[in-house]
N, C-alpha and C positions, 0 to 999 in steps of 0.2 A: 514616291512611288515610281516606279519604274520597268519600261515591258521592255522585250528583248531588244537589243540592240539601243535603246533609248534613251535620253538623259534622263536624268530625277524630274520627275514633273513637280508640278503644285502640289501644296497639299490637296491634292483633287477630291471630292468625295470625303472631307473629312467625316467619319463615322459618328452621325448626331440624329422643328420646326418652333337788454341789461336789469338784470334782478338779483338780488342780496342773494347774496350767498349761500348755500346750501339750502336757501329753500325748495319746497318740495314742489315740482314741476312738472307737468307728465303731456306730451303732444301726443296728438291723437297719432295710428299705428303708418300714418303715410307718411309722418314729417321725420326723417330721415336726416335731415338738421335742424336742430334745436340750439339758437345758439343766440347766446343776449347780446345787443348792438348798442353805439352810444346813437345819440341822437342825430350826426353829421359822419354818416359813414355812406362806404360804396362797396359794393358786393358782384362777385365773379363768381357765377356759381352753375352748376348744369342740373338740368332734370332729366333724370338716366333712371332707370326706365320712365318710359313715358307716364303712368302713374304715379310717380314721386311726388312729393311734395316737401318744399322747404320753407320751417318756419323760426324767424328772427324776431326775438325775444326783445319789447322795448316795456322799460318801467317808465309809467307815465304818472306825473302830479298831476291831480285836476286844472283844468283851464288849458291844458296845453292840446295842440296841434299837430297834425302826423301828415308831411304831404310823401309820395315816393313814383317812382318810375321806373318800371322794367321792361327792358331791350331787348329783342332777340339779337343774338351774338351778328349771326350770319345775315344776311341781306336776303340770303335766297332761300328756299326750303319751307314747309309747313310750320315750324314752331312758332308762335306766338306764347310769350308768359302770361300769364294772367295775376293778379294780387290781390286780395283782399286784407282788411284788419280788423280781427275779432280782439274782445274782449276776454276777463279772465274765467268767464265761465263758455267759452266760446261762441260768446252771442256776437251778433252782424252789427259791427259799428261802421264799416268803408268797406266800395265794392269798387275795387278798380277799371275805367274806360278803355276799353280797349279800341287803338285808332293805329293802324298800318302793320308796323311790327311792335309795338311797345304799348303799355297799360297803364296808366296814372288814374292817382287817387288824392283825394285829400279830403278830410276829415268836413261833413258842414259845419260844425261844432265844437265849439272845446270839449275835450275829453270829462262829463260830469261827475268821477266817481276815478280815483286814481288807483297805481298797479297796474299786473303785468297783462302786457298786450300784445299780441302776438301780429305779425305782419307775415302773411304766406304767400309762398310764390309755386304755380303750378301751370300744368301745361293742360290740352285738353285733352287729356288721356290716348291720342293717337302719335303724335308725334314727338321728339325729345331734341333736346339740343341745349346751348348753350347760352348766358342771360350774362347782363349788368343789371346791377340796383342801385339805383340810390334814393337816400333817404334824408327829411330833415325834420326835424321834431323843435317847435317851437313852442317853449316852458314860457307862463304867467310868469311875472315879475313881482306883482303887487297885488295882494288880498285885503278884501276890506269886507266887514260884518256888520250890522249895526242889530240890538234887541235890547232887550229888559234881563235882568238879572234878576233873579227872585229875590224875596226877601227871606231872614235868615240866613244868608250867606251861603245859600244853596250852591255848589258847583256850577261851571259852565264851561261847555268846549265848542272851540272854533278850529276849523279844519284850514288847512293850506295844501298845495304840492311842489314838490321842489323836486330836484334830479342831483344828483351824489357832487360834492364839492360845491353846492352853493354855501353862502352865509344868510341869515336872517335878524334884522331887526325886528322887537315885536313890541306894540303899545298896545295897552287898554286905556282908552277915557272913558270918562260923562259925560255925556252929551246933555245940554239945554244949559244956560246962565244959571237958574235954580238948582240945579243939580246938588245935592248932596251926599251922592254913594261916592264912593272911593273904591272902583273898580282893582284888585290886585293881581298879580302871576303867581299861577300855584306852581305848573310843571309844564314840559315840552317831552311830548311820549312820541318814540320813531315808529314809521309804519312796522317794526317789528314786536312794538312794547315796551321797548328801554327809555325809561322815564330819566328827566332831567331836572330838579327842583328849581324853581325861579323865584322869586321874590319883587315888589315894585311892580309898577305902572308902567316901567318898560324894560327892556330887555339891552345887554351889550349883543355885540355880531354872536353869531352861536355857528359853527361850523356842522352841516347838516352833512353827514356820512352813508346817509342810505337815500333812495330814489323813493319815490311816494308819497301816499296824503302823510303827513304827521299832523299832529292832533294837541292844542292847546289849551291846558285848563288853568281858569282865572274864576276869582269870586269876588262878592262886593265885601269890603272890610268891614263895612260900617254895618251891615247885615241889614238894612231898609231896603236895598236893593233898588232899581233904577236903570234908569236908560243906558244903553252902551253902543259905544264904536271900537272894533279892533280893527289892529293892520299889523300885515304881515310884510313888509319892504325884502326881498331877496334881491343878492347879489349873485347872479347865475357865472355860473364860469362859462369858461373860454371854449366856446365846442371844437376840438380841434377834428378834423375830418381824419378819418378812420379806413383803410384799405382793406378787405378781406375778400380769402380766394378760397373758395371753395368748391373748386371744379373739381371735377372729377379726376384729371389729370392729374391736381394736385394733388389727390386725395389717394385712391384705388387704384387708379390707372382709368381707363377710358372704358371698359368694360363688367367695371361692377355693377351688381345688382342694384347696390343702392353705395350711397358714402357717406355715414355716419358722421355726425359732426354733434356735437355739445359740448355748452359754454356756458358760463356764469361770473356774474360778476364780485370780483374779493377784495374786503378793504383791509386793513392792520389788524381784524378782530378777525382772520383767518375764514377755514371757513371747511366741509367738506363736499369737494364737487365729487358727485357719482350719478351719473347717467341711469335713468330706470333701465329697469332689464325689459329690452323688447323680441330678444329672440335672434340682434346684431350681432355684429363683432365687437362693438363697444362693450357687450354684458360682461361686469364684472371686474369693468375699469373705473379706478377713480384716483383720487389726490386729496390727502387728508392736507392742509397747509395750517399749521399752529399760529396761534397770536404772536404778533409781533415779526411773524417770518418775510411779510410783505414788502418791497422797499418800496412803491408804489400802488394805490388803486390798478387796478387790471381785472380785464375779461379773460380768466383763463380756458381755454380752453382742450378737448380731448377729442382726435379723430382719429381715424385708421389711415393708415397710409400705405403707401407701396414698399412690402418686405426688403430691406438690404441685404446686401453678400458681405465676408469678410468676415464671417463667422468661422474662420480655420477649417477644420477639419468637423464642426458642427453644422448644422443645417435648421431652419425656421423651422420651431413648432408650435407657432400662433400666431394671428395677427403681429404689425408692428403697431404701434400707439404713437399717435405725437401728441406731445403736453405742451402747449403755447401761452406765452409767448416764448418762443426761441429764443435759450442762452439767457430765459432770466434766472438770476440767481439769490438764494434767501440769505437774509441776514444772518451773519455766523451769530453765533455754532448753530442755530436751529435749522431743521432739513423736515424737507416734507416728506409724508411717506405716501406712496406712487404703488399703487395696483395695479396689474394687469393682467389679462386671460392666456392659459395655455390648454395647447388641446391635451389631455389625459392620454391620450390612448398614443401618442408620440413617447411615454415616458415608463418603466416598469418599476424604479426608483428615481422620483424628481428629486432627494436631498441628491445623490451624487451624480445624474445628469443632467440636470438642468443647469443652464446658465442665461443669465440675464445681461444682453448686449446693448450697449448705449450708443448711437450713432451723431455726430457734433455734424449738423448743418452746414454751418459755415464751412466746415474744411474736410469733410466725409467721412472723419476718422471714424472705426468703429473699435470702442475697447469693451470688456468686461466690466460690469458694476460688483462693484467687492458684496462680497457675503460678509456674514450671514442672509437669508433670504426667509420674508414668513411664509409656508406654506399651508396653514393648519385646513385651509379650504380647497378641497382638492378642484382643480382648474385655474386657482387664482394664485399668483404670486406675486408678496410685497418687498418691499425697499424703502430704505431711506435715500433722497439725493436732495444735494443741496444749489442743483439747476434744471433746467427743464431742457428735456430733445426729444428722439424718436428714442423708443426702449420695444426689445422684443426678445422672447425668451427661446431661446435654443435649446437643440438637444442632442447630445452625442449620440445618438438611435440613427439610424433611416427613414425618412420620412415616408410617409407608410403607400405604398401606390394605388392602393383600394380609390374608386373613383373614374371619372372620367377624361379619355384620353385624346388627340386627334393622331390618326395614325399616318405616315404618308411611307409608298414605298415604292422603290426605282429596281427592275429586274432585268437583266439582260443574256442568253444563249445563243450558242450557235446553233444550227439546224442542218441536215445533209444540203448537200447539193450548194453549199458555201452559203447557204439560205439564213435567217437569224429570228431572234424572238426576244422582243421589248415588253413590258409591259411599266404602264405607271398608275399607281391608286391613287385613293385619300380618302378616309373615312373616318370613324369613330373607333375607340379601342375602350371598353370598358373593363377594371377588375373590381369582381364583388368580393368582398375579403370576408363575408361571411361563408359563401362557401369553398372561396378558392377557385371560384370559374373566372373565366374572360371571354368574352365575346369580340369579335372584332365586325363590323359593317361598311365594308368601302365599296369605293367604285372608280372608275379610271376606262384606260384602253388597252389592250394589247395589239399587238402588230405581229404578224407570222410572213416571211417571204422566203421564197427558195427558188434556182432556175429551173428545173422544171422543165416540161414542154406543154404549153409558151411558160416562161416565168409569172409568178404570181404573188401578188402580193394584199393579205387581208389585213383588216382594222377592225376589231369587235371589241363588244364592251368587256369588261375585265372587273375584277372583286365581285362581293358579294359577303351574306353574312356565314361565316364559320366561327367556328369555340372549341374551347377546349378548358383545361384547369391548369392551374399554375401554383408555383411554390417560387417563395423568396429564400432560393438557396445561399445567400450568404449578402451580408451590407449593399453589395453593389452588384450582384448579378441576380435575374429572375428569368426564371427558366417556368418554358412554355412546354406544355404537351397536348398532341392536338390530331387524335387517331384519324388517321391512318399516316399524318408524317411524322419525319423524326421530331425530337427536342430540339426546340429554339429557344437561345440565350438572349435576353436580353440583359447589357449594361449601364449603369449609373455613376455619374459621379461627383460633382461636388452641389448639383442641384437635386433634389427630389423629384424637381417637376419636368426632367430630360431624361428618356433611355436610347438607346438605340442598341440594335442587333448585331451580334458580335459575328463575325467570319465563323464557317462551319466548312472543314476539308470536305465533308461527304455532300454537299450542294451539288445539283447540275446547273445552278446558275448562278454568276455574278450579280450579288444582291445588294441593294442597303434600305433599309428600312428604319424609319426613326420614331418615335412618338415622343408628343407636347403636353403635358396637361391642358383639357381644355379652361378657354376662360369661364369666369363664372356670369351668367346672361349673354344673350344673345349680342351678336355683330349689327348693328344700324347703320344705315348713313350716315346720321350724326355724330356716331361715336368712330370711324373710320375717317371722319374729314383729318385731310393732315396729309404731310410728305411721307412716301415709305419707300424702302431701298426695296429693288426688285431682282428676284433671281429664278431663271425661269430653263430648262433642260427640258430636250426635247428629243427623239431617237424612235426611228422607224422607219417602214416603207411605205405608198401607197403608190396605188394605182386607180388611173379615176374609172375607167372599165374593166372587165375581163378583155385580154388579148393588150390593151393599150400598155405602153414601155412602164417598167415598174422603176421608183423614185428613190433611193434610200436617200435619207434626212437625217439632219443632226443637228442641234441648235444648243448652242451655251450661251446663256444673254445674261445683261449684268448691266443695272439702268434705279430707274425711280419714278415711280407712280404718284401722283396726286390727285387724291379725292376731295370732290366739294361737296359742303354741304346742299347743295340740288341735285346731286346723284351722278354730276358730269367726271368724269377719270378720265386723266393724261397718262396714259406711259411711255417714257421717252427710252428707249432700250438704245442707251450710249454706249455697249462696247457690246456689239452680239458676231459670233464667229457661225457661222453659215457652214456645213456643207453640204454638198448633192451631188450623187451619182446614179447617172441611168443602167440599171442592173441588168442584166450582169456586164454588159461589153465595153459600157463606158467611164472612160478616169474621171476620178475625185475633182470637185473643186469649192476650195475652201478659202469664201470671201469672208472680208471684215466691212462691216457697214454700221448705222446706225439707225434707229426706227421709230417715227411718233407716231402713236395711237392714239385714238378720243374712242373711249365709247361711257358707259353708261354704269350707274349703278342701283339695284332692283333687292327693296328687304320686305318685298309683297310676299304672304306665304309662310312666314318666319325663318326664312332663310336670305341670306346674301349672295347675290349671284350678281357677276361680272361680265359687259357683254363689251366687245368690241371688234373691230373692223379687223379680217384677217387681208394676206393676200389674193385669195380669190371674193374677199365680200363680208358682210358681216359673218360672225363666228357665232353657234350659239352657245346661251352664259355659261359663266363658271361658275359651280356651290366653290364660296370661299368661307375656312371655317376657321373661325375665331381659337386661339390658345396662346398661354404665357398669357394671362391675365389680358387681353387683348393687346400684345407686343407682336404676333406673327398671325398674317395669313395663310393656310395650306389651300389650297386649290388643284384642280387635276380634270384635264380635259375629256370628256365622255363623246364629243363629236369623230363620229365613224372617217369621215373626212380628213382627219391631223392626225399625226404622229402620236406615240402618246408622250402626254407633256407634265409636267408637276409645275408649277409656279409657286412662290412665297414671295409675299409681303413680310419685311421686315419695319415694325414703325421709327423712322428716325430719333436716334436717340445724342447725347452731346455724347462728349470723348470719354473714354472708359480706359484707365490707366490697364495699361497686358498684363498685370497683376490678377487681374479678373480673370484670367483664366488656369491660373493656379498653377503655372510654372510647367505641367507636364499635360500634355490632352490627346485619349484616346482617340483614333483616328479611323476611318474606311473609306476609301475608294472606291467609286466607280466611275469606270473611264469606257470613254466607245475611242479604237483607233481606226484609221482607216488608211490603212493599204492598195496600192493601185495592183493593176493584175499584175499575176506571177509573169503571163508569158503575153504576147500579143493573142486577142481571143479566146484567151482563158478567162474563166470567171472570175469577177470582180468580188471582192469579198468586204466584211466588216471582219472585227476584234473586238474582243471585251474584257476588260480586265478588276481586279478587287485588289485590293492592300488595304491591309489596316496596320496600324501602330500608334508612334505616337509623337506628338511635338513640345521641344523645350522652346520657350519665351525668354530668350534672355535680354540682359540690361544692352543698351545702345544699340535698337529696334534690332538685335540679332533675334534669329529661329532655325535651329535644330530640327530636323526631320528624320525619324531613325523608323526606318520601316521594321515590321517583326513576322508577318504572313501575306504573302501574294500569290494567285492564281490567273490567269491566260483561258481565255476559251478562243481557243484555235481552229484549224481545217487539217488535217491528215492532205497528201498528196492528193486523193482522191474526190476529196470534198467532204468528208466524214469530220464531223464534230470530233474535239479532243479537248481534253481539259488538263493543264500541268500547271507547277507549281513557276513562280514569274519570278525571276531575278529583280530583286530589289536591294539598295545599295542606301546609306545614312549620307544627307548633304546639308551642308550648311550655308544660309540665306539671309535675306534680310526681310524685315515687316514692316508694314505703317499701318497707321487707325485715324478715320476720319474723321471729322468733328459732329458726321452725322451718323458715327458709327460704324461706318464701310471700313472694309479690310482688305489687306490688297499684301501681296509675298513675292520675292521675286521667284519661288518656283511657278507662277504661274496664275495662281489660287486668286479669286477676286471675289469676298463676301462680304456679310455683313453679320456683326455680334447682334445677338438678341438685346431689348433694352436692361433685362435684369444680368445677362450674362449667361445665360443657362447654358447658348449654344451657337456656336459659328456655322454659319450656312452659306455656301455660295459654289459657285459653277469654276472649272481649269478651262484654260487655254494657253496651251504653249507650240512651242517652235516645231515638235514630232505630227504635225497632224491628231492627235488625241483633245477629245473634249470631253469633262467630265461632269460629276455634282461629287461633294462633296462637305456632310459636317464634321463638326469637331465636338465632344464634351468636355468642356474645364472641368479637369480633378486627377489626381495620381493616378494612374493604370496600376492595372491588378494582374497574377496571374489566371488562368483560365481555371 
């Protein structure tokens, strides 16, 4: 970008904020993970929303013992887990003590009556946060019976419990010197009913393949019938400790409603996992695994997880699914076949749009899963593969923008008398796609100054709700109408869930305006604990009285927030570029400093608001409003007192190859400059400028900058606003990307990518006096 007389700036303003297998299972409607554990495992997992409830599936033999402890993550904060463990009819077998931040439990009893039992962990409906579990399950070893046998050689069963991969010895005697039955082994039937025929008074090792009572029938030979002792000797395996993580982070992202997870346990007799349908994202996903396909015992299991990119020139149109364990693979040739859900209404023919992407953990690749694909259930579609990862189905379509948005918008004109006019929003941006309306509802500041006699300078509230109806005139553009103003374009482009507003010649004002999808639940404390990159643009004037010297402001800052989980927030604003000038008479002065803040954070009300210490004193909060799956905060100052100001939170995320931004990215500026007076005693004025275009990423951190429309709001000799087209020129630069996702260019530009990649966000500052904001959209530019 570039204004008259001026080098290329930044991209400133880029234009963008454990039970057998397939049995049938079903958790009540809160437990949100269902998922089977071995007896020596540890668990990382969150309760999001506070409601939730997570329950972990243990098959128990009679005799055995369940002790476990759950930790709130954080030290500080309301959350407390709670545990209990019910039985398989969901009756109260353990009620966990809750003592500081953690709950333990342990069984008084051997478990009298074997199968599945459920251990749940929950919060107390007010607060949410993040847990360790662990757990230990201590199986009987030795069974022993004693009774009478009828006579006639009546049947008789004796019960044991074991857990998957023991072995058992099994004897029947007589009991007494006199004894004359000759007690024998008829069969060994598995808690599922797969009988084993035996023969003799005792048994060799027998490899016990399911968890549970199993069930022993013996008779007397001699059919007199008589006294009896049985035993049952198990050799328990080796519990080896088990990690599982099921936070939310890992799962959804930080901001889901809930994070489905189920799991089951599969031996060499296969098995088919399918998760009930609860109304999830899981409905409709499953894993048929054939006999033999297994190379090992394993808890496989099915969650949702956070959508990937690198679907070309297609786009998600369904959850993603991950099938675990990671990169296991079936014995050739046999493959399992893998279902998973897609949304219907993303597709008008899924045989030739749909495509099924597999993403390798290990090394991020995402390729194509080969067709054929079954579709015959419309939503669902299967495959054969013969390892397990993430799978999610794409679709050459647009992914459809009906839904809810966060919208944020930055505006800037000149006014007579060298005077200006700022405004910055943030609010909600809905489209109903049943009738083709949208609503939009923000709020923010504007700022109005001009010299005057005496000069003056206001600060009032700004947005509010207006609507109108819109049409998706073509893959990447959606265009607003919205009487009594003209048509507003909005574009798209290699994400669904980013638009931002295209340059329009007939504007009176240098604009940029973006919109987020928002995420799905609400913003908490606990789900915002964590570092995030900060980018914060500010532009205006004030004056603290009528008659008192009026201020103009301008702030580009560019730093990193941290939220804890007790509501306390750091912002360290490490590279902020300052100016201020007393208007109209006196010259610009544009410091570079750096700035730490502490203040507070508040999600009383159902909202999230941000408070912290300004320069003259506490400031009051910011609505910060969650979108990108909880990856960005929008925020925007409403205090009559500041400038008006936009802030984001971006959540740190690790390094994101430039590929992720699809080699070409539509671009817009908006830059404030500042010019010192024309003459001595003349008035001191601002500038404002727009560029849009777009940026090449290339190999060995080069970037391409080729501007394509620019506009200038100017002053006539007089003092009269004017608006003309800005000489902008193509320059080439260089980029880096930080490990916590920051961006940084040598025109100037200093942002940060979203965690999914939707969108580049960040603030200019360079060598001309100009400070800007500025996103970008990864994906090919289009003509108008």
């Amino acid at each position: 970008m570039r204004g008259p007389g001026l080098p290329v700036a930044a991209i400133a303003a880029l234009v963008t904020c454990v039970v057998t297998a397939g049995a049938a299972h079903s958790a009540t409607a809160e437990d949100t993970v269902d998922l089977a554990v071995a007896g020596n495992a540890t668990v990382a997992g969150t309760i999001r929303p506070a409601t939730e409830r997570e329950s972990f599936v243990l098959t128990l033999g009679r005799g055995a013992r369940v002790s476990a402890i759950a930790t709130a993550k954080s030290k500080r904060g309301g959350f407390v887990p709670q545990i209990d463990l019910v039985d398989g009819a969901f009756g109260s077998v353990a009620i966990g003590t809750t003592k500081g931040r953690r709950s333990a439990l342990r069984t008084a009893a051997p478990v009298a009556v074997g199968g599945d039992h459920r251990l749940r962990v929950f919060g107390d409906g007010v607060a949410d946060g993040e847990y360790g579990l662990s757990l230990t399950v201590s199986s009987k070893a030795r069974f022993s019976e004693t009774g009478d046998a009828p006579p006639g050689g009546g049947l008789v069963t004796f019960r044991f419990g074991a857990v998957t991969g023991a072995t058992v010895r099994l004897a029947i005697d007589a009991v007494g010197r006199a004894a004359t039955s000759e007690p024998a082994l008829d069969a060994i039937v598995s808690p599922t009913g797969r009988r084993q025929a035996l023969s003799g008074a005792a048994s060799p090792p027998i490899r016990l393949d399911e968890p549970g009572d199993w069930t022993v029938e013996f008779h007397d030979a001699t059919g007199r019938g008589g006294a009896y002792v049985a035993t049952a000797k198990l050799k328990l395996p080796r519990a080896r400790p088990s990690r599982i993580d099921v936070t939310a982070a890992n799962l959804t992202g930080d901001f889901g409603s809930s994070q489905p997870v189920f799991g089951r346990y599969v031996t060499a007799d296969g098995a088919l996992i399918e998760p009930p349908d609860t109304g999830g994202a899981l409905d409709g996903s499953s894993v048929d695994v054939p006999p033999g396909a297994m190379p090992y015992a394993a808890v496989i299991t099915i969650s949702e997880t956070t959508p990937f990119d690198g679907l070309g020139t297609d786009r998600a149109a369904g959850p993603a699914v991950r099938f675990s364990p990671d990169g296991l693979s079936f014995a050739p040739p046999t493959k399992a076949l893998v279902t998973i859900p897609y949304d219907p209404e993303s597709f008008t023919d899924p045989e030739s749009e749909l495509t099924v992407y597999v993403q390798n953990e290990t090394t991020g690749d995402v390729t194509p899963v080969d067709k054929p694909y079954g579709l015959e259930t419309p939503g669902r579609v299967s495959f054969a593969t013969s390892h397990f990862s993430i799978y999610l189905a794409g679709s050459s379509r647009p992914k459809d923008v009906a839904g809810d948005w966060v919208v944020a918008s930055l505006r800037a004109a000149t006014e007579a008398e060298y005077g200006g006019r700022t405004t910055a929003t943030v609010g909600t941006l809905t489209f109903d796609r049943a009738g083709g309306a949208f609503a939009i509802d923000d709020a923010g500041l504007q700022s109005v100054w001009a010299r005057g006699t005496p000069s003056f300078a206001t600060v009032s509230a700004a947005g509010g709700p207006h609507n109108g109806t819109f049409t998706e005139a073509s893959p990447t553009r959606i265009v607003l109408d919205e009487s009594p103003l003209p048509q507003r374009t909005f574009v798209r482009r290699a994400s669904g869930d980013a638009i931002v507003l295209a340059s329009s010649p007939g504007d009176s004002a240098a604009e940029l305006t973006f919109a987020l999808r928002k995420a799905v639940g609400p913003a908490t404390i606990a789900n915002v604990t964590g570092r995030w990159q900060l980018v914060e643009f500010a532009a205006g004037a004030t004056q603290a009285t009528a008659g008192a010297p009026v201020e103009l402001v301008a702030d580009a800052i560019r730093g990193t927030a941290t939220f804890a989980a007790d509501g306390r927030a750091t912002l360290v604003r490490s590279s902020v570029r300052e100016a201020r000038s007393d208007f109209p008479a006196g010259m610009w002065d544009v410091a570079k400093r750096s700035v730490r803040a502490s203040g507070t954070l508040d999600a009383s009300g159902g909202a999230l608001r941000l408070s912290f210490g300004g320069r003259d004193g506490p400031e009051p909060p910011i609505t910060l409003h969650a979108c990108l799956g909880g990856g960005v905060l929008l925020g925007a100052r409403t205090d009559p007192a500041s400038p008006p100001t936009l802030l984001v939170f971006v959540r740190e995320a690790g390094t994101r190859p430039p590929e992720v931004l699809r080699e070409t990215t539509r671009t817009t500026d908006l830059a404030v400059h500042f010019l010192d007076a024309l003459a001595p005693g003349s008035a001191q004025r601002s500038y404002f400028s727009e560029v849009e275009g777009s940026v090449e990423y290339r190999a060995g951190d080069a970037v391409a900058y080729s501007p394509t429309f620019g506009r200038a709001f100017d002053y006539a000799a007089g003092g009269a606003p004017i608006a003309a087209a800005l000489g902008v020129e193509s320059d080439v630069g260089t980029h880096t990307f930080g490990s916590n996702g920051a961006y940084h260019d040598s025109f100037g530009f200093n942002g940060a990518l979203t965690p999914g990649g939707e969108i580049l966000i960040g603030v200019l500052f360079d060598e001309s006096m100009r400070l800007g904001f500025s996103v970008a959209l990864p994906g090919a530019t289009d003509a108008p």
